[in-house]
C-alpha positions in Angstrom: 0.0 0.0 0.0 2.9 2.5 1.1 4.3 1.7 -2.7 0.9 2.9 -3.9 0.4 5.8 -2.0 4.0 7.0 -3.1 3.6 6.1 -6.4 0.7 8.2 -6.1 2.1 11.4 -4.9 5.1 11.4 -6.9 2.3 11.8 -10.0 0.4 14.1 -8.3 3.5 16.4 -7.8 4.9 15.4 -11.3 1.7 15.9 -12.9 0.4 12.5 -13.7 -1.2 13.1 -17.1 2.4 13.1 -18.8 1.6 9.3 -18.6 -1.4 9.7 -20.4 -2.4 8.8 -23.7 -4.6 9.3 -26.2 -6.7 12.4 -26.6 -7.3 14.0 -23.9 -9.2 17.6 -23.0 -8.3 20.4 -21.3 -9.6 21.4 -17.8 -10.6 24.9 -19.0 -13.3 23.8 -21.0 -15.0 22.0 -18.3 -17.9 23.0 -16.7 -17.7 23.9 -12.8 -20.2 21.7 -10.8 -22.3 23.9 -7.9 -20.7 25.4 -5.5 -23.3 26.0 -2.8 -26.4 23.2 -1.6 -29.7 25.4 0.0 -30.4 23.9 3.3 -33.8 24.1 4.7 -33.7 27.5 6.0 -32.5 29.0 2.8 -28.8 29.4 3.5 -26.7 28.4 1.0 -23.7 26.1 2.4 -20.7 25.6 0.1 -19.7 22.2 -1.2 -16.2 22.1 -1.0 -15.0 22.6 2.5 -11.5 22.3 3.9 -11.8 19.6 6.7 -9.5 20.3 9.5 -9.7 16.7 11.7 -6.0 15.7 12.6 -4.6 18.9 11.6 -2.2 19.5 14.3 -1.0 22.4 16.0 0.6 24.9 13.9 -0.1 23.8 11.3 -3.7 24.2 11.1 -3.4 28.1 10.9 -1.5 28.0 7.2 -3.8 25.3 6.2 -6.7 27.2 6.9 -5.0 30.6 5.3 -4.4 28.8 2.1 -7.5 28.0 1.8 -9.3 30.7 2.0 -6.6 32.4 -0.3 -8.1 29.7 -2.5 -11.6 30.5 -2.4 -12.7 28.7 0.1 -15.2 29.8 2.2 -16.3 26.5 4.9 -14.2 25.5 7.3 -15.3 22.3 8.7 -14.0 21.7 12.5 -15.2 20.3 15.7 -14.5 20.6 19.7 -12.5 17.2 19.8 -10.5 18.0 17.4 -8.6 20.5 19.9 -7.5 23.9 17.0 -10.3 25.3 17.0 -8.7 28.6 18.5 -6.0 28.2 16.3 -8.5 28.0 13.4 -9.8 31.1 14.9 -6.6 33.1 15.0 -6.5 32.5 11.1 -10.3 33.4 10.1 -8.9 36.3 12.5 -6.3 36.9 10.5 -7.7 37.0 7.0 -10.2 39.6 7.3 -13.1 38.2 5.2 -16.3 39.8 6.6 -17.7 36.8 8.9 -20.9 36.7 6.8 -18.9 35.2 3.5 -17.2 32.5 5.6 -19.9 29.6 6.6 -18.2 27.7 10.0 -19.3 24.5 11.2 -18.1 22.6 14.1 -19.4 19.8 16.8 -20.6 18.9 19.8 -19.0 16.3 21.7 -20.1 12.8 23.3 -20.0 13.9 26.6 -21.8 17.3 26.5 -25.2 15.7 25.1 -27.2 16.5 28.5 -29.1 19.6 27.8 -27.7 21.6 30.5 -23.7 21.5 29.3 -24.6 22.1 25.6 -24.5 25.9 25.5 -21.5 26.2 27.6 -19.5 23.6 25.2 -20.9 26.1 22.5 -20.1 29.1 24.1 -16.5 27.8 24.6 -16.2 26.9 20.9 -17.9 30.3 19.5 -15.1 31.9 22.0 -12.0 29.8 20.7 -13.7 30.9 16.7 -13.9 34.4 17.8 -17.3 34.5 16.0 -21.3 35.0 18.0 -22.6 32.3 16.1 -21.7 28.8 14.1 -23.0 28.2 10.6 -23.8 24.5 11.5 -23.6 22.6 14.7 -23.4 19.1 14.1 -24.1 16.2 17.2 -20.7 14.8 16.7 -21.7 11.1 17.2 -24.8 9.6 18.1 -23.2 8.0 21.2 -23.7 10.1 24.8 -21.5 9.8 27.8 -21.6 11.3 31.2 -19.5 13.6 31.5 -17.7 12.0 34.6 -15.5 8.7 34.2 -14.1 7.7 30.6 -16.4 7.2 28.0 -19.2 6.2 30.7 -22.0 5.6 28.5 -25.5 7.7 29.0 -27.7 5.0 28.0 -30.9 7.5 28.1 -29.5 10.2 25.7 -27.8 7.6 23.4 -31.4 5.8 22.6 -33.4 8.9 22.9 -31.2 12.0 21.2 -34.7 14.3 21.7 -33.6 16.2 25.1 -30.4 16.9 23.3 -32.0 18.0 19.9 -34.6 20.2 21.6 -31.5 22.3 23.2 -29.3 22.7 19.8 -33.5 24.1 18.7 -33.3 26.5 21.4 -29.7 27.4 20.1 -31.1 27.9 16.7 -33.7 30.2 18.4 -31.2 32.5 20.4 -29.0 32.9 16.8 -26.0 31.4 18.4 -26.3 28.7 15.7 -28.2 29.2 11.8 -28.3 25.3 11.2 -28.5 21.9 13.1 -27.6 18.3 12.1 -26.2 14.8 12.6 -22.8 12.8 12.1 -21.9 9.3 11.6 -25.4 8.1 11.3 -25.8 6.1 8.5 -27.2 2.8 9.5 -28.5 0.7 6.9 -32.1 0.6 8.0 -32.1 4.4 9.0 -33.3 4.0 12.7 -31.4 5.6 14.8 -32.4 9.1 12.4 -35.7 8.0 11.9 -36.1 7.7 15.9 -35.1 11.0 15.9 -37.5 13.1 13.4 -40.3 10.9 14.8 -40.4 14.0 17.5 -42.0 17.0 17.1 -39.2 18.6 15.7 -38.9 22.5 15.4 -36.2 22.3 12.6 -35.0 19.1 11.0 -31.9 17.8 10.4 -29.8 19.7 7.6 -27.1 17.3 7.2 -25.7 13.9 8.1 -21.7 14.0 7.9 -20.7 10.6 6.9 -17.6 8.4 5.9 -18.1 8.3 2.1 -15.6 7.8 -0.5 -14.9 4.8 -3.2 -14.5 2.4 -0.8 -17.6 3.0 1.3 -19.6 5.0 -1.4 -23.2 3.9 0.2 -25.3 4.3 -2.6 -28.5 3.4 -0.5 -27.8 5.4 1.6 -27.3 9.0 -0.3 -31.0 7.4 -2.4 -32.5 7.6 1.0 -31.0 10.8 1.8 -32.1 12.4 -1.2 -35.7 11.3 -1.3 -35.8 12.5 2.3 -34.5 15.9 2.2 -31.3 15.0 4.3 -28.0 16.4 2.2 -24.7 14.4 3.1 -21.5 15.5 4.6 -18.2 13.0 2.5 -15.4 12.7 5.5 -12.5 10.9 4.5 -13.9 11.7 1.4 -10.4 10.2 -0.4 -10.6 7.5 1.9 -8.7 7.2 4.9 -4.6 7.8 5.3 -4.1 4.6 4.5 -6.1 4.2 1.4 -5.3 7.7 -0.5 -2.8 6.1 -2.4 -5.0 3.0 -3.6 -8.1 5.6 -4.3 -5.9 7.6 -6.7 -4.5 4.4 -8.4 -7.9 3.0 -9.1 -7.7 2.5 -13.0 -11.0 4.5 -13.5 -10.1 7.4 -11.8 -6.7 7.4 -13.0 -8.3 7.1 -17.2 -11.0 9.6 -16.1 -8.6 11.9 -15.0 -6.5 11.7 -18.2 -9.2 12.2 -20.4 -10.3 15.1 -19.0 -7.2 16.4 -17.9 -7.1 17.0 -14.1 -5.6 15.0 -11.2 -7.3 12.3 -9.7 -8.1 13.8 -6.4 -10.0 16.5 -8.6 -11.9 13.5 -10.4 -12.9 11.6 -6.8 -13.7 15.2 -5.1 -15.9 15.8 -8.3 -17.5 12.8 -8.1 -18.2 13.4 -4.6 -20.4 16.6 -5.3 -21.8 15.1 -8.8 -23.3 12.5 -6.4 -24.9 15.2 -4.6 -22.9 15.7 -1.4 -20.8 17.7 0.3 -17.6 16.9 0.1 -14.6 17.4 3.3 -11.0 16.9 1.6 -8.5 17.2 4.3 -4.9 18.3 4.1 -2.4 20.5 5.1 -0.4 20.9 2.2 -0.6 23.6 0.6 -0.6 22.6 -3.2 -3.0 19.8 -2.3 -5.1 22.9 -0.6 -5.5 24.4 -4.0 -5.8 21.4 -6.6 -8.7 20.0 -3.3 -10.9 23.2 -4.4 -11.7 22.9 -8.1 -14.4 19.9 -9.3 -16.1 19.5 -12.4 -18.5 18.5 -14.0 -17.5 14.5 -15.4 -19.3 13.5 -18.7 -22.1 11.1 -17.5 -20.6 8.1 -19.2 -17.7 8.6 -17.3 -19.3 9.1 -14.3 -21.6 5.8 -14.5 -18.1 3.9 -15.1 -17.1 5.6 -11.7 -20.2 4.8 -10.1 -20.2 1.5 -11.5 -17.1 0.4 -10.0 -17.2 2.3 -6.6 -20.0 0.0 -5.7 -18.8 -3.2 -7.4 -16.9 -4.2 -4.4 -17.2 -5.0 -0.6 -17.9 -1.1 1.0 -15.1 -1.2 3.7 -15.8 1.1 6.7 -12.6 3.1 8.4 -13.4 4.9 11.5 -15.3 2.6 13.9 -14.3 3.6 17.3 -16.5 1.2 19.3 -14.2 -1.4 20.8 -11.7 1.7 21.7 -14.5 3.4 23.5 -15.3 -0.1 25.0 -19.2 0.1 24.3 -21.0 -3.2 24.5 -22.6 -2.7 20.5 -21.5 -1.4 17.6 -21.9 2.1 17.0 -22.6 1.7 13.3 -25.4 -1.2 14.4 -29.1 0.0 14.8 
């Protein structure tokens, strides 16, 4: 895999299409695919945001300075992922008027009891230096108690309502514009269904999930679609470990020859042609760049991708159950 993965980058920074051959077109003549979703309450949230999970310290800033010197304009973060002031320092820094940028971030497993979500906000608004968050995402649909390690809060993990009824009364006091879910994708939909069974004041605007070509969930973004719930891509190149293999995967590599971009720029494109958000993370500055510009692949093309991202096993990465020593699965319904 590590041969892959270099083989991989040494194209990408040697510009791979030199191998190509055969006709091939030139990126310019593309069309761009959208670069903003409307969410139920109007807003328009972009659809290529720089991620900033296991970005470490001082080296989030640049990464998040490039990228807006790209064009970006959503910055996807969370509490756990301990830069969010740093992060902050760097909007800071850049001077684009607050109301261009769109800033989501997450609450945490053991903050779900209704009294310790505003603090846990309040703290993260603080370490942003902004009043108010884009989107505020329940991290995972797991709750702790807040004393112990990972104790689990049986009551708010099978019954997220108390929780969801506070991030409303967020919503209501302007601290946060939108509201939504992470890392719930089960395959018969419970654990979200058990949630907008309530009387809820504002749905669910997005479910952040793992998608990429090895765990594309096609039934999953159908559902999502004929239910009004848009998708969040994490890891949307697959994990660390599987960059390399996703960028040597025959069809992207041909896909990305004949239309003459890089194959990070065909999977990222594919990403949003599906219809999803899409979450590249790096902190390399020419990956930064190439990370922001999708377009529009010929349907054929993108039917071939399709085709073989879902010909195989899907193959899930992040599944922190047996770390956090709970008694299921988290992924299990």
């Amino acid at each position: 895999m590590y041969a892959a993965y270099a083989a991989a980058r040494l194209a990408r920074s040697r510009g791979f299409w030199t191998t190509c051959y055969g006709p091939s077109r030139n990126s310019s003549t593309l069309t761009k695919l959208p670069s903003h979703y409307t969410l139920p309450s109007g807003d328009q949230i972009p659809s290529v945001a720089l991620g900033v999970w296991q970005a470490g310290k001082g080296e989030v800033g640049s990464a998040v300075k490039t990228a807006l010197k790209a064009g970006y304009r959503h910055i996807d973060g969370a509490w756990i992922y301990r830069n969010e002031a740093e992060v902050g320092d760097a909007l800071k820094e850049s001077a684009i008027p607050r109301e261009d940028l769109w800033l989501t971030s997450k609450l945490w497993n053991t903050f779900h009891a209704p009294e310790d979500i505003e603090p846990t906000l309040d703290e993260t608004l603080s370490m942003l230096g902004t009043d108010y968050l884009d989107l505020y995402l329940i991290h995972w649909p797991i709750a702790f108690k807040k004393e112990g390690s990972n104790v689990l809060d049986k009551d708010l993990t099978a019954d997220p309502y108390p929780t969801w009824k506070k991030l409303e009364e967020m919503v209501d006091k302007g601290k946060v514009k939108n509201i939504g879910i992470s890392k719930s994708y089960q395959t018969c939909h419970c654990r979200i269904q058990n949630l907008t069974a309530n009387p809820l004041k504002y749905k669910p605007a997005v479910n952040q999930v793992e998608l990429n070509f090895w765990n594309p969930q096609p039934e999953l973004l159908q559902w999502s679609k004929e239910n009004g719930l848009l998708l969040e891509a994490y890891s949307p190149l697959g994990s660390n470990k599987q960059v390399g293999e996703s960028l040597s995967v025959p069809e992207v590599k041909d896909i990305a020859c004949k239309l003459g971009i890089t194959p990070a720029q065909v999977i990222i494109s594919w990403h949003v042609q599906r219809g999803t958000i899409v979450l590249p993370k790096s902190v390399t500055a020419s990956r930064i760049v190439e990370n922001y510009d999708v377009f529009e692949i010929p349907q054929d093309l993108f039917e071939r991708l399709e085709a073989a991202a879902t010909a195989h096993t899907p193959q899930r990465v992040v599944n922190p159950s047996r770390g956090w020593g709970l008694p299921f699965d988290v992924f299990d319904d």
